[in-house]
C-alpha distance (Angstrom), angle and dihedral (degrees) to the residues before:
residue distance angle dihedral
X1 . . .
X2 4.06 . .
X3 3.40 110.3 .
X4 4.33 102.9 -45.3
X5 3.92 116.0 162.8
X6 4.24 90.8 7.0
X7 3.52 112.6 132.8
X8 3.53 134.2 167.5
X9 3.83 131.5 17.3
X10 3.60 118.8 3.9
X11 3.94 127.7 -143.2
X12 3.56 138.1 167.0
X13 4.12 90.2 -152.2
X14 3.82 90.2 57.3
X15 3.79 103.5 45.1
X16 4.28 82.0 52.3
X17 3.72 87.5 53.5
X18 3.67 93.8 48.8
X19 3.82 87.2 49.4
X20 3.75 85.8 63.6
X21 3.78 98.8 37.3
X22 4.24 85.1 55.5
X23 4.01 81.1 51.2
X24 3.94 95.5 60.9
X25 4.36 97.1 34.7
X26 3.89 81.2 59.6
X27 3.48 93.7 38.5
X28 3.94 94.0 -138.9
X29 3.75 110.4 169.6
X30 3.83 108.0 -133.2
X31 3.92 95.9 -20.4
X32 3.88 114.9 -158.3
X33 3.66 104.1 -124.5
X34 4.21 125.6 -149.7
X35 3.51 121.5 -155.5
X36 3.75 128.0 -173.5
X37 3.59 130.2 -161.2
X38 3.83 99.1 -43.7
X39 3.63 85.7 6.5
X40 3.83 88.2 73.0
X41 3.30 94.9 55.3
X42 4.00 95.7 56.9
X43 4.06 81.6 38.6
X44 3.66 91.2 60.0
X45 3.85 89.5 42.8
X46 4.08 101.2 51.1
X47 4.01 76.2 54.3
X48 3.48 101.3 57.9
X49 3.52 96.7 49.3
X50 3.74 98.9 48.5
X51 3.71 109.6 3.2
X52 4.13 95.4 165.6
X53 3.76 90.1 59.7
X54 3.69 84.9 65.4
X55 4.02 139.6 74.4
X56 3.93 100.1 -156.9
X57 3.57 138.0 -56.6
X58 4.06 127.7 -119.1
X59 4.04 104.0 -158.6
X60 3.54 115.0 -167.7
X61 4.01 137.6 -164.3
X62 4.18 81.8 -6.3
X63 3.70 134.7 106.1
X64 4.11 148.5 165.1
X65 3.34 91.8 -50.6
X66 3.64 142.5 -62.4
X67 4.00 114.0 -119.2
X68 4.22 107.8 57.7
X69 3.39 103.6 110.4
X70 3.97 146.5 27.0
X71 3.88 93.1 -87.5
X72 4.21 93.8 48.8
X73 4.12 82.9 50.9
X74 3.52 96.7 51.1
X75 4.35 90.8 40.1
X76 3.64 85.6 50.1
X77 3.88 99.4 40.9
X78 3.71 89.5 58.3
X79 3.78 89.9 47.6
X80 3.88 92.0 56.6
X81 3.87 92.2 40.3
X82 4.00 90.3 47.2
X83 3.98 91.5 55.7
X84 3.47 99.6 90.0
X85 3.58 87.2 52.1
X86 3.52 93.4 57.4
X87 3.70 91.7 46.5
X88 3.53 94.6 51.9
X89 3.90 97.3 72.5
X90 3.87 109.7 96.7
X91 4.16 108.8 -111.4
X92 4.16 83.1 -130.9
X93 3.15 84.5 61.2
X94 3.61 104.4 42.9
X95 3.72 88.7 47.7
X96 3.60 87.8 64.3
X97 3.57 95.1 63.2
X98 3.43 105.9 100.1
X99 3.60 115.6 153.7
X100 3.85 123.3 166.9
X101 4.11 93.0 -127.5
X102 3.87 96.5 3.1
X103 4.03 124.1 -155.0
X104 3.91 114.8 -98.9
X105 3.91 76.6 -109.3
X106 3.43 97.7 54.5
X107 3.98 91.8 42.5
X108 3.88 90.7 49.4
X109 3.74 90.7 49.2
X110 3.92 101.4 51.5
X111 3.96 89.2 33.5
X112 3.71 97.4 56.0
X113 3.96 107.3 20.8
X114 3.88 80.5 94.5
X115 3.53 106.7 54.9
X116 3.85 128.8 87.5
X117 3.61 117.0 -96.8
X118 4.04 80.1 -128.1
X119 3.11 94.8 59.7
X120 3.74 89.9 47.1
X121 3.61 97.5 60.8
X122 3.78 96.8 32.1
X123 4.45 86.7 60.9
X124 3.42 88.5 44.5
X125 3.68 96.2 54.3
X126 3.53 91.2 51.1
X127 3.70 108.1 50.5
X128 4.01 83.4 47.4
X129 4.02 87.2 60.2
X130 3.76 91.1 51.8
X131 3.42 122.9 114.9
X132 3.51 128.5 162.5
X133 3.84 108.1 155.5
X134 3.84 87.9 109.2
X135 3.34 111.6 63.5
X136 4.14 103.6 11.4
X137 4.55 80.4 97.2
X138 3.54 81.4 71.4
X139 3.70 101.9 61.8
X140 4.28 108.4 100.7
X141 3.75 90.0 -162.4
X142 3.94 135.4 119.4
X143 4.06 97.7 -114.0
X144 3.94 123.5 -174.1
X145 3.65 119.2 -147.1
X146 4.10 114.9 -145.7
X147 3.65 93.3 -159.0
X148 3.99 112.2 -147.1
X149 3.93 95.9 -155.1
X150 3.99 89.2 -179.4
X151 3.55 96.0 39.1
X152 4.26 119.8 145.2
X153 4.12 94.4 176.5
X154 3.84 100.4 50.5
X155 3.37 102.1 15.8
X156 4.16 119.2 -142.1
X157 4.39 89.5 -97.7
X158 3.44 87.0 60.8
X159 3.62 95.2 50.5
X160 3.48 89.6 43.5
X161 4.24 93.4 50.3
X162 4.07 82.2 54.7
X163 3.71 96.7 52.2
X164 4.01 91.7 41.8
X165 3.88 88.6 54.8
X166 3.52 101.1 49.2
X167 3.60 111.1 88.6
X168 4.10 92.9 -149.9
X169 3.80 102.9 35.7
X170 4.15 139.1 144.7
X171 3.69 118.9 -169.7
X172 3.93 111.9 -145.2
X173 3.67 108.3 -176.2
X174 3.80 123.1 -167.4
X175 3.82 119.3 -172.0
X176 3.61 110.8 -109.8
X177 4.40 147.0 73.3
X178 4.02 125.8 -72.4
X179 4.11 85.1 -80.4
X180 3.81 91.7 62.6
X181 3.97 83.2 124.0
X182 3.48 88.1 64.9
X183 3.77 102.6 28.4
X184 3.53 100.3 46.9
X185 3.57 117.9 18.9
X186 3.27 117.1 157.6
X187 3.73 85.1 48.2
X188 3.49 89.3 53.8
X189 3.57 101.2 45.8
X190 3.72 92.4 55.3
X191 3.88 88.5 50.8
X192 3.88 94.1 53.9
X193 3.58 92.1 44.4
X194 3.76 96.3 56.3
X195 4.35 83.6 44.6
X196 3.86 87.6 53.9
X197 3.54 88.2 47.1
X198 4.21 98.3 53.4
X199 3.87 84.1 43.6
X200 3.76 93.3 57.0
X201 3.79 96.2 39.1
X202 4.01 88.8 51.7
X203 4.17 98.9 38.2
X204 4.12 106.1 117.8
């Protein structure tokens, strides 16, 4: 879900942390931890601050980061200006969106109609300052790459940078946008099933 029940300041750094924190409540023994879309980013974070308290990672529809050059601004510009957009849609109504396999319209609509505009802009902002190209090298983890071959919000070079930096990567691409979750799930599910799988067969 995007963002229901948060309130209050919003950081990358913490959400890793509590990634980790979850970890040792459940007491899970080097846990292989998924990340999608924004998820990756906080996946890639709970790494770098502990990586041996971790089996692998599988990060899907996510990347480097997503504001370096004039094309990220402009993607991420339109994001920020389209907010209030998103925000305008009644959550009735968005509730009543209930599609079998939705469009990534559709899914954007009834995910987001019910999340502050704040909060919009303030997630935004952050995954545009993220940056991980320098240090992601240093990770000695298996990580599985849910390629997004369609994908408008990380595009497929930024996936790609992420894979190429990782010294223990796999790239599993499936053919379809950053909602392929939503769009095309069965197709998805298989695909992150098989990356679990190569992250599990390759964890020390």
């Amino acid at each position: 879900r995007h963002g229901r029940g948060h309130g209050g300041p919003f950081d990358f750094g913490a959400l890793g942390e509590d990634v980790l924190r979850v970890s040792d409540h459940l007491e899970l023994e080097k846990p292989v931890i998924g990340g999608y879309s924004m998820g990756g980013i906080v996946a890639q974070l709970a790494a770098r601050r502990d990586p041996s308290r971790l089996g692998g990672l599988v990060l899907a529809a996510t990347g480097t980061g997503a504001q370096r050059n004039a094309l990220e601004k402009i993607t991420m510009g339109s994001l920020t200006r389209g907010a209030p957009v998103l925000n305008a849609v009644p959550v009735e109504v968005a509730r009543e969106i209930d599609d079998e396999v939705p469009s990534a319209y559709t899914w954007a609509m009834r995910e987001l109609a019910s999340v502050p505009l704040a909060t919009h802009r303030t997630v935004i902002t952050e995954v545009a300052r993220f940056n991980s190209t320098s240090w992601l090298h240093e990770l000695e983890l298996p990580v599985a790459v849910v390629k997004t071959m369609r994908d408008i919000a990380f595009p497929r070079w930024i996936q790609d940078e992420m894979a190429d930096l990782l010294p223990h990567s796999a790239v599993f691409p499936i053919s379809a946008g950053h909602a392929a979750c939503a769009t095309h799930p069965g197709t998805f599910a298989r695909r992150m099933r098989t990356a679990i799988g190569w992250v599990v067969s390759n964890s020390h």
